[in-house]
N, C-alpha and C positions, 0 to 999 in steps of 0.2 A: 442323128442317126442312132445312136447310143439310146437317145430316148423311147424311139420307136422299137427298137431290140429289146428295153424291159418291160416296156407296154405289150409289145406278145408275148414275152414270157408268162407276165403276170397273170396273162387272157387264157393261156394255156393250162397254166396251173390252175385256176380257177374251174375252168372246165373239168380237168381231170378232178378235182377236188368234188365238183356234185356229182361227177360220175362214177369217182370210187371210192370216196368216203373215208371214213374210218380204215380199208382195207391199207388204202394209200400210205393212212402215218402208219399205221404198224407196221409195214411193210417198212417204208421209208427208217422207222426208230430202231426195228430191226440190223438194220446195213448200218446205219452209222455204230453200231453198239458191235457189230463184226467188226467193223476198221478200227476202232478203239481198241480192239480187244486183239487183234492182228497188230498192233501199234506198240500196246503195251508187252505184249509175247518178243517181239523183238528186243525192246528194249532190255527185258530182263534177261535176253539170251548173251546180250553184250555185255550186260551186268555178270552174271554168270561167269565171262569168262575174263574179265576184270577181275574178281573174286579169285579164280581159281591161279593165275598170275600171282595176285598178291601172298594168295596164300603157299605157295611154292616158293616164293622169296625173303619169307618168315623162314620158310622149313629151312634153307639153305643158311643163312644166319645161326652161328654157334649158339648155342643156348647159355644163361649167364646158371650158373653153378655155384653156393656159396661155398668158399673154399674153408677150411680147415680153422685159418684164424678168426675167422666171421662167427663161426656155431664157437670157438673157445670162447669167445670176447662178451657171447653172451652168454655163456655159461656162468662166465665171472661177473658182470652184472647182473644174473640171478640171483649168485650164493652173495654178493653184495644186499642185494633188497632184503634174501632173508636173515642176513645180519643184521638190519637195521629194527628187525622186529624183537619183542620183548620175549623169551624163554617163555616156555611152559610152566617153569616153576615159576614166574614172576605176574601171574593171575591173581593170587589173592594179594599183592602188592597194587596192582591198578585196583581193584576193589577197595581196599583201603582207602587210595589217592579218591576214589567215588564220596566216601563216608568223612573224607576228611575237607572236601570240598562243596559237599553238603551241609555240613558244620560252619564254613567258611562263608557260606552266602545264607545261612539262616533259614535251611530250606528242611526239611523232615520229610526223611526217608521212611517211608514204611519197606515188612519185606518182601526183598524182591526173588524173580528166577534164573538161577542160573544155569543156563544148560551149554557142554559143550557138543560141537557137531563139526567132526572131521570131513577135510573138504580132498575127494579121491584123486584129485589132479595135481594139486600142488601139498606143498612138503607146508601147512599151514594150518592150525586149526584154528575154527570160527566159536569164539565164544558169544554167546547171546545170552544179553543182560537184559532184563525187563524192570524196571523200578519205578513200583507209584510213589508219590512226592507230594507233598502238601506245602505250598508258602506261596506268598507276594510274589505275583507274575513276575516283576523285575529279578526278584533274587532265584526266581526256578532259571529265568534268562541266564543269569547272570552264571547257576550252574550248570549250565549244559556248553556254553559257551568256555567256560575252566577247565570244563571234563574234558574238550573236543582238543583245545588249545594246549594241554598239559599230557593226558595221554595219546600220543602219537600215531598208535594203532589203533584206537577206537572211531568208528563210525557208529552216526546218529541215522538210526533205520527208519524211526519215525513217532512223533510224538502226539500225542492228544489232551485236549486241556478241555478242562469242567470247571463254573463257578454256580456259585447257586444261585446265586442274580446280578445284574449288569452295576448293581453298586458297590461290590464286595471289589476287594484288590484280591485274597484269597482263592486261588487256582489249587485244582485237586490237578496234577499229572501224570501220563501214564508214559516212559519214557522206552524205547526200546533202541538197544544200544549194542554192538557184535565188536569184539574184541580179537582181534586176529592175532595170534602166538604162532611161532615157529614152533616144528614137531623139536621133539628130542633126537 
């Protein structure tokens, strides 16, 4: 029986299909794309009010508030960090430490720029070192590695290396390097 029920279906549909064509799926693509669309409209209306639920039960929840000892504690671990950095007067002491660990790894400094450039947020200033350098790739390594290692505050911003051909050991370097000092 079952059989015969999709056998007329199939026979009907078919029929109507040479008789209305195209009109039939549009019409047909249409409806199903309203129920989808009536389907998903509900569901985001329960969503909606899931959402506004949740969000009422947030609001009701005390809010966490850092209290008094939390902003002291890091206040003191601030004035800690910038204790740990080297004065202002003590700039041309790390430049020295530069020159004397240039000498140490047999590297030749030519001269370089120094410029300082106050930084408006924090109680720090950025000094920025540029130094071209001439020697044995191993011993520019070896001082950039000393610099980095020995002054504390210094960051390596970025370097660039030049040889004049692939058989030479001799590196031309261009080294650019920020020195962070605490203000006075």
């Amino acid at each position: 029986m079952e059989g015969h029920v999709i056998a007329v279906v199939r026979w009907y549909a078919g029929l109507t299909w040479r008789r209305l064509g195209w009109e039939l799926a549009g019409s047909f693509i249409l409806i199903v794309a309203a129920i989808a669309l009536t389907w998903q409209a509900h569901r985001l209306t329960e969503g909606s009010g899931e959402l506004r639920n949740a969000l009422s039960d947030l609001a009701a929840k005390p809010q966490l508030v850092p209290t008094l000892t939390e902003s002291e504690d890091t206040a003191r671990k601030l004035d800690e960090f910038y204790a740990h950095l080297p004065a202002q007067e003590d700039i041309a002491v790390a430049v020295k430490q530069l020159f004397s660990l240039a000498g140490k790894n047999d590297v030749k400094l030519a001269t370089g720029e120094y410029r300082p450039a106050a930084d408006g947020t924090a109680r720090v200033i950025k000094y920025q070192i540029t130094l071209p350098v001439t020697g044995d790739i191993e011993h520019v390594e070896g001082f950039i590695l000393g610099a980095l290692s020995e002054i504390h505050a210094l960051s390596l911003d970025g370097v660039t290396f030049k040889r004049e051909s692939a058989t030479t050991r001799t590196v031309d370097a261009h080294m650019r390097f920020t020195l962070i000092v605490r203000m006075p």
